[in-house]
Structures are given as C-alpha cells and as structure tokens.
N, C-alpha and C positions, 0 to 999 in steps of 0.2 A: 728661319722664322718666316713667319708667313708676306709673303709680298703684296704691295697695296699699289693698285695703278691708277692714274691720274683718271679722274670722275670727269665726266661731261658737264659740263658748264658755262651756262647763256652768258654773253658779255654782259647783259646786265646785272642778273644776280651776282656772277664773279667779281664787277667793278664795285657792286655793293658790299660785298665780304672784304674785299681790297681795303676799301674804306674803313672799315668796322677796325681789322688788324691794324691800319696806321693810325687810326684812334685812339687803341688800347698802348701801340708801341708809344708814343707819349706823352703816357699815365706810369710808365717803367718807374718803380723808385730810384729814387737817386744811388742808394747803395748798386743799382745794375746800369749805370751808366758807363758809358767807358773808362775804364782808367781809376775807377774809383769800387769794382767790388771784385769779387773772385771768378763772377762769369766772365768780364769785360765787359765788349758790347758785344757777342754775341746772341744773348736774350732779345735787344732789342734789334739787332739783323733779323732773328728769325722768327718776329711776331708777324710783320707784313708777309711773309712768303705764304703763311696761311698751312693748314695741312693738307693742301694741295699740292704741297713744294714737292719737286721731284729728285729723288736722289742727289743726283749731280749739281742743284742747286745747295742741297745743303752742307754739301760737302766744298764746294766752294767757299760757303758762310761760314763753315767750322776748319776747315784748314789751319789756323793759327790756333784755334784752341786747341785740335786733336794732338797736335804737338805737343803741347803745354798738358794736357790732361793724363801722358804717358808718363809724368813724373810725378801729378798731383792728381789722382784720381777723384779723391775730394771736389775738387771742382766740375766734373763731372758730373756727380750725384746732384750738386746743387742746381747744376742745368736743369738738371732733367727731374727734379722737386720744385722748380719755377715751372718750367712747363706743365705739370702737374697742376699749380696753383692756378694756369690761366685755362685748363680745362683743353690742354690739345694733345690726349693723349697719342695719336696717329704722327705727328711730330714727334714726340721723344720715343715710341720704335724704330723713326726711321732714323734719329739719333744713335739708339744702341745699333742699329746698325750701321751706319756711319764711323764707327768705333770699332765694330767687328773686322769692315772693311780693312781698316788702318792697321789692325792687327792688335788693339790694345785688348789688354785685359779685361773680361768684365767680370765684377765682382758680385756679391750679391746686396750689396746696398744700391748697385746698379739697377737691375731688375725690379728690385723694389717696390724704386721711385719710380720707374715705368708704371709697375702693377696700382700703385698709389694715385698716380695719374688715370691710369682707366678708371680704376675702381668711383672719383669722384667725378667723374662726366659719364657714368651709368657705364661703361661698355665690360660691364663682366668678362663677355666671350674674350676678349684679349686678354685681359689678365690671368684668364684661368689658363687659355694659350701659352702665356709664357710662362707662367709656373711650369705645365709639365713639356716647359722646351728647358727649362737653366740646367735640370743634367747634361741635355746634349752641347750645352754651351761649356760644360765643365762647371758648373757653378752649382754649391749645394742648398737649396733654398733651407733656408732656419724660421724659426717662431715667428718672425714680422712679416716674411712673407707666407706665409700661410695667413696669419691673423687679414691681410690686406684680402688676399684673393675671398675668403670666408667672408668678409664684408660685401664683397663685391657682387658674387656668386646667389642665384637663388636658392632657396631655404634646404629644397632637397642636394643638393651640390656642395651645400657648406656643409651640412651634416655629411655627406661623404669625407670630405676635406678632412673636417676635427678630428673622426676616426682614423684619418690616412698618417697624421701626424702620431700617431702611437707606431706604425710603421716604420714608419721612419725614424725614429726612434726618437722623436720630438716631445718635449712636455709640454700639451696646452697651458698657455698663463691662463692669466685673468682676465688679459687681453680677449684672448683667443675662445674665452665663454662667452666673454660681454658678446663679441662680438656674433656669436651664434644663437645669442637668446635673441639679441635685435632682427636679427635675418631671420628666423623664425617667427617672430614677432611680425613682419611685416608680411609674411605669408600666409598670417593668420592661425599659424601652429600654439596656441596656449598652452598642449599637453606637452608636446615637447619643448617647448621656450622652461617648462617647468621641469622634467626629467633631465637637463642639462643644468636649470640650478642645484639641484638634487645631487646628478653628477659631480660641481663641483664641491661640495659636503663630504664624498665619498671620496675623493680624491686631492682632501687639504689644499686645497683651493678655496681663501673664505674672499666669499660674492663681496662686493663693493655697490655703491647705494646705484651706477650705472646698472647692474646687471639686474636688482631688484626693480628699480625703476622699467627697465623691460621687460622684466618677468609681469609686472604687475601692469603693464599698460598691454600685454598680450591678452589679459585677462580682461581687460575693457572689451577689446574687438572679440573676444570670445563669451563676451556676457557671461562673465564667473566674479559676480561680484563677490560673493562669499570668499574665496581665495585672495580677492585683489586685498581686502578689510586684513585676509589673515597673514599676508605675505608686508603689510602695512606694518602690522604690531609685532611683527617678530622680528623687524631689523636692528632692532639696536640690540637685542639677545644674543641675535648673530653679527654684532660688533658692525653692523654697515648703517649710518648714518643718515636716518630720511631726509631728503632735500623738497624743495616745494613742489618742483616733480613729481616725486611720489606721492605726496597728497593728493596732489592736483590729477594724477592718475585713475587712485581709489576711488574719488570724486567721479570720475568720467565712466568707473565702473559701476557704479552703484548706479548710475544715472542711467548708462547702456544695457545694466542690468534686467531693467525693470523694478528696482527696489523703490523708485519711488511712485509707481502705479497701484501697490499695494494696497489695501483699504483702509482710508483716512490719510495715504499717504508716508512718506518719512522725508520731508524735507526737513525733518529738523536734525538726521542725522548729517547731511550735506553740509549745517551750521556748523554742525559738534566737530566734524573732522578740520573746516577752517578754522576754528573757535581754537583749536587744537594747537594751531601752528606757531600762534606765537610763543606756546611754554616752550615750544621747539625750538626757541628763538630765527622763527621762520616767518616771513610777513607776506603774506595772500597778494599775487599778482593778477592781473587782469586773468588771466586763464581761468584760477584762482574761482573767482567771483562771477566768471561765466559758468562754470561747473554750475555753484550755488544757488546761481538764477534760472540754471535752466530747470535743476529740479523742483523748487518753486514754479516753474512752468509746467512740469507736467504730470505736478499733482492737484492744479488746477485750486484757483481759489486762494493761492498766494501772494497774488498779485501786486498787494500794498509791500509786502515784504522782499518782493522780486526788487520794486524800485528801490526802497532801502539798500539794498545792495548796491545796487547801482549809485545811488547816490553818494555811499560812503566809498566805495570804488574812487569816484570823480575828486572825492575830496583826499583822498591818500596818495591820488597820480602825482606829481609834479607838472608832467606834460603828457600830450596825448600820444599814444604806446597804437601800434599793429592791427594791435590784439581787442582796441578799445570798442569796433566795429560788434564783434561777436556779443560782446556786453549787452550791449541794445538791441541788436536782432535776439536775443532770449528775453529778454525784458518787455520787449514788442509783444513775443508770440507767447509772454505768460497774461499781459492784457488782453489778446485777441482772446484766449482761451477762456478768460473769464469776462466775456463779452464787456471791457472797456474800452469802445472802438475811439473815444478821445484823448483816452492815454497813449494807445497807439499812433495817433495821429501828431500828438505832443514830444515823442518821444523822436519820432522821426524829423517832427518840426525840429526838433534840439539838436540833432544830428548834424543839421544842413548850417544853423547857425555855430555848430563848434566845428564845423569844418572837416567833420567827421564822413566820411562817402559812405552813404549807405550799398547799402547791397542788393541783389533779387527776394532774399530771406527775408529781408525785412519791412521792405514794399510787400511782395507777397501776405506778412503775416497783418498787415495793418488795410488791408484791400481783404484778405477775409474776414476781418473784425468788422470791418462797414458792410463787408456784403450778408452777413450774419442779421444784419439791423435793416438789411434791407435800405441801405446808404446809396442808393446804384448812382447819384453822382459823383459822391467821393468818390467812391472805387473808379469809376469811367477815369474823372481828375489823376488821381495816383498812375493809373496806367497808362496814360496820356504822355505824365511827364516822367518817366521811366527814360526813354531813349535822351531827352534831354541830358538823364546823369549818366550816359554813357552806358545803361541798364538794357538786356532783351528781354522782355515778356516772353514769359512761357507756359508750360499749360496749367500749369497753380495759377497764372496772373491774370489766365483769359478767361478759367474756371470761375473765379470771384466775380472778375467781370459779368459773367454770363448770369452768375447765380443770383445778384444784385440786380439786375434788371426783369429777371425770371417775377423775381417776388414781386414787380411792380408791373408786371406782363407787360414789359414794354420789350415785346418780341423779335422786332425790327433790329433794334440795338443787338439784342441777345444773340442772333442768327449772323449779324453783319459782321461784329467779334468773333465769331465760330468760325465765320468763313473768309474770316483776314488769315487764322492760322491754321485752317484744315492743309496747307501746304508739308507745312513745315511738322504737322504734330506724331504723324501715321497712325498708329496704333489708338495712339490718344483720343480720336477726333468720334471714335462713338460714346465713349466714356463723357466726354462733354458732351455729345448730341444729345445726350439721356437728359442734363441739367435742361434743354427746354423744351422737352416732349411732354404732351401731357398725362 
C-alpha cells in the first residue's frame, strides 16, 4: 500500500491541530469510552495523535487491540467505521496497515470501511487505491465495495467502475445505480445520469425515489426541464415513490430551465407542482417555497405573490430552518425586479429582526432596487453596513453603488467606490468604469 511520510509542520499550526484533536477526543461518545464499547479506548488514544501519527506511534496505541482484533475481527471494522465517521481517513490506512504488519487477516469489510472513510472527506484517489490494491492483499472486493469507491470516484471513473463490476462478475444493485446517477449528476452528466436509469429498466433493477431524485436534479443543472416534469410523473408507474425532493427538484428545473421566462410567464406552474404535494401527502419545505418564489421572481411582476409565499412559509415553519435565508434573498430580488425598492428594504429589515443573517444576494438585490430609483443614499447605507454583518461587497455591490450615484452625477462618490475596489475586481473594473463614463 501506498506509504505516507510525516508532512512538514510549523509548531504553531501543529499545536493548533493538537488542540482541535484533543477537543474532538472529549466529544467521544460514551459508548467509545474505555471499558464500556467494542473499540476500548483506542478511538480515543488515536484522536490526538492526528493523521500525522507515525507508524510506530500507532502501533504502540493499538498493541492491545491488535491482539484482541485476531479473534474478533469485528471490532476492527468498527475502528476503522469510527475513524471514518471523524473524517481521518489517512489514519485508518495506516490502521489497515498496522494490522498487516501484525499479520492479521484483512477482510473485506476491512477495506471497506477504509474506502468508506476516504470516500466521505473527498479523497477518492485512496480509495480507488485501495480497491485495486485488496487482490494483492488477498481480499476480493464485493458490491459495497465498488458501490463506496463509485461514490467517491469522479463521474468518468465510476462509470468505469460500474462496467468493471460485470467483470468481475459482480451484479450492480440499486445501490450501485443510485450511486452513479449521483456522481454523474454532480459532473453535470444528465444524458448519462439518464442512460443508467434506463440501464436499470433493462436490467430488473427497479430505480427507488433516491435514483429518480438524481436523475431528475441532473436535469436541473442540465436545463432539461421538460424530462425533469416527465421523470416527475412516471414515478409512481415505475412503483418509486416521489419524495419532497423530487418536487423540489422539478421546481429547480423548470426554474433553471427557462420555463418561467416564457411569454407571460408560468409561475403558476411552480404553484400547481407545490399545490401538488399535499395530495401526495408531502408538505412543502423551505426549499419547497424558495423554488416557488424564485419563479415568481423571474417572471417579473409577481411580486405580491412572491411575498405570499413567504408569508405562508413563515406561518407553517415552527422554527427558523438553514434554508429560511434563501427564502428572502428570492423574495428580495422578485421586489427589486419589479421595482419595489421598499419591500426590498422591508424584507431585509425583517431579516435582521428575526435574527435571520442575511447574505451578499440579498444586500446586493435590495442596493439594485434603490439604485434602480436612483436611491444613491440607500444604496451608499446598505453598502456601508455590509462588513458590519460579517458581509464583503463585490462587484454586483459597488456596481449599484456606482449606478445610484451615476443617476445623481454625483461623480466623486461614483469614482471613489470604483476605486476602493479596482484592486480586488481585475477583469471587472472596466465593466464598472462604463457605469460612469459618459
């Protein structure tokens, strides 16, 4: 297996990472305490060491487990599925091989969990590593490991994968689609996230609402609203179960589409499809209702029914949700759009008193609404008090700026904003030079 040598590392960032791990070591649950779960305390020896720890250290640490793990392998896996959990997966390789060392067996629930661990702190290249190292370790990787490495792997590499497992004389599950429609999905593949649902049709394999739901949000980032609508209404035919996801999908495609720039609009289809969900016995999440408002946003002109949403939003929350942020920056930028620069500035006021942090998006869209009106003190104010919320101006925030002063030729200002961020803009800084040439 591939060997990792100790990195270079300032005493102080090292003292700071030291910290971080003796931090996390006690947050251990109690079931990993000593004495009381299947690791021992192992887990918690080998949070401080850091994935810095050097062989000999951890072989040190693990000495009484390695013993202990030659009868109960089980306990093993679970090491190395906790170190997973804490995201180190350079740690649990230098576990499996700590274990090689000792001469124990590794199995393939071994590897696994390793590959399970890279895969969810992004390092693919390991994991795909050790997939084609477990023959040489004697170990024959089965469906969970492939399904893991296929997760991990970028898009063109899992599709290698999915076909290698017919080699091997492996049957992809359902697992092992889901998990290649998402990976394709995230590399922007729609036609193939789609010729793999397809695949599994042809190969009795029936999709589950996971693999729909990816199929049909591949279709958002590929602006194929028309499929996302049709992949919508065929799931309960094909016996897979729409979830609010998939709504909330179709919503995002139709919206990414272009369906609602159309002439006159279709925000009312964005209704029909929430409107939808409860026969579904499905009930509209904040996601939900930012879908709904944004296409009311950018069909322009819906603005009273943007905030409707939002209002009913606020009244079905319990408490305030993540996701509650996004709500209002579309509800913002459906007022800017339809030049109500007092709703936008109302909106954002409502923000600050529910304790809600705005964002750039939504400063930005309420500083183009007033610079629209030629407001250039609002807008100066809003951009003023940006760093105060933790916020950086950028070139949407100095554009408004600039535009709003333009309209009042009050040039001085306009040039002095231009030339706080001709630093930082590069490309940008003639595209604003234009806003006050005359």
């Amino acid at each position: 297996m591939t060997s990792m040598h100790r990195g270079d590392m300032s005493l102080s960032s090292g003292a700071q990472h030291q910290r971080a791990l003796k931090h996390a070591a006690q947050h251990v649950p109690a079931s990993w305490l000593p004495g009381q779960g299947p690791t021992g305390p192992n887990l918690r020896w080998l949070l401080p060491l850091g994935p810095e720890a050097t062989m000999a250290e951890l072989r040190q640490s693990l000495a009484p487990a390695l013993r202990a793990w030659a009868k109960r392998p089980k306990q093993a896996t679970q090491m190395l599925t906790d170190l997973g959990k804490h995201e180190l997966p350079e740690i649990a390789l230098k576990v499996l091989r700590c274990m090689l060392h000792a001469r124990l067996e590794i199995n393939v629930f071994h590897c696994s969990a390793v590959m399970a661990a890279c895969e969810k702190s992004g390092r693919w290249q390991l994991a795909l590593s050790l997939l084609l190292q477990m023959p040489g370790l004697r170990v024959s990787p089965n469906e969970f490991s492939y399904n893991t490495a296929i997760s991990a792997c970028p898009w063109d590499l899992a599709m290698g994968l999915l076909s290698k497992m017919f080699d091997k004389h492996l049957r992809p599950d359902k697992v092992s689609y889901c998990a290649g429609i998402d990976t394709v999905r995230k590399g922007g593949q729609w036609q193939t996230a789609l010729r793999i649902l397809t695949k599994m049709h042809e190969r009795d394999v029936i999709p589950n609402d996971f693999s729909y739901n990816a199929a049909i949000t591949s279709c958002e980032s590929g602006r194929q609203w028309q499929l996302a609508l049709r992949l919508l209404s065929s799931m309960p035919e094909m016996r897979a179960t729409p979830t609010v996801a998939s709504y909330n999908a179709a919503m995002r495609a139709c919206d990414k589409g272009g369906w609602w720039q159309y002439q006159g609009g279709q925000w009312q289809l964005a209704l029909c499809i929430m409107c939808n969900m409860p026969q579904a016995k499905l009930m509209p999440n904040e996601i939900s209702y930012t879908a709904a408002i944004s296409a009311c946003s950018s069909s322009r002109g819906q603005w009273l029914i943007a905030l409707e949403l939002l209002h009913t939003m606020r009244r079905s929350s319990e408490k305030a949700s993540p996701n509650e942020e996004r709500c209002y920056n579309a509800a913002i930028s459906a007022c800017e759009k339809s030049a109500r620069w007092r709703f936008s500035l109302a909106l954002l006021s409502m923000m600050l008193r529910n304790r809600i942090t705005p964002t750039e998006v939504g400063y930005n869209s309420a500083m183009i609404s007033c610079s629209r009106k030629a407001l250039w003190p609002w807008t100066l104010i809003l951009l003023k008090s940006m760093p105060g919320k933790f916020l950086a101006p950028n070139a949407v925030s100095y554009s408004a700026a600039a535009g709003a002063c333009e309209k009042w030729a009050c040039w001085q200002l306009a040039v002095g904003f231009l030339h706080a961020v001709e630093p930082s803009l590069g490309d940008d800084w003639e595209t604003l030079a234009g806003l006050v040439s005359h």
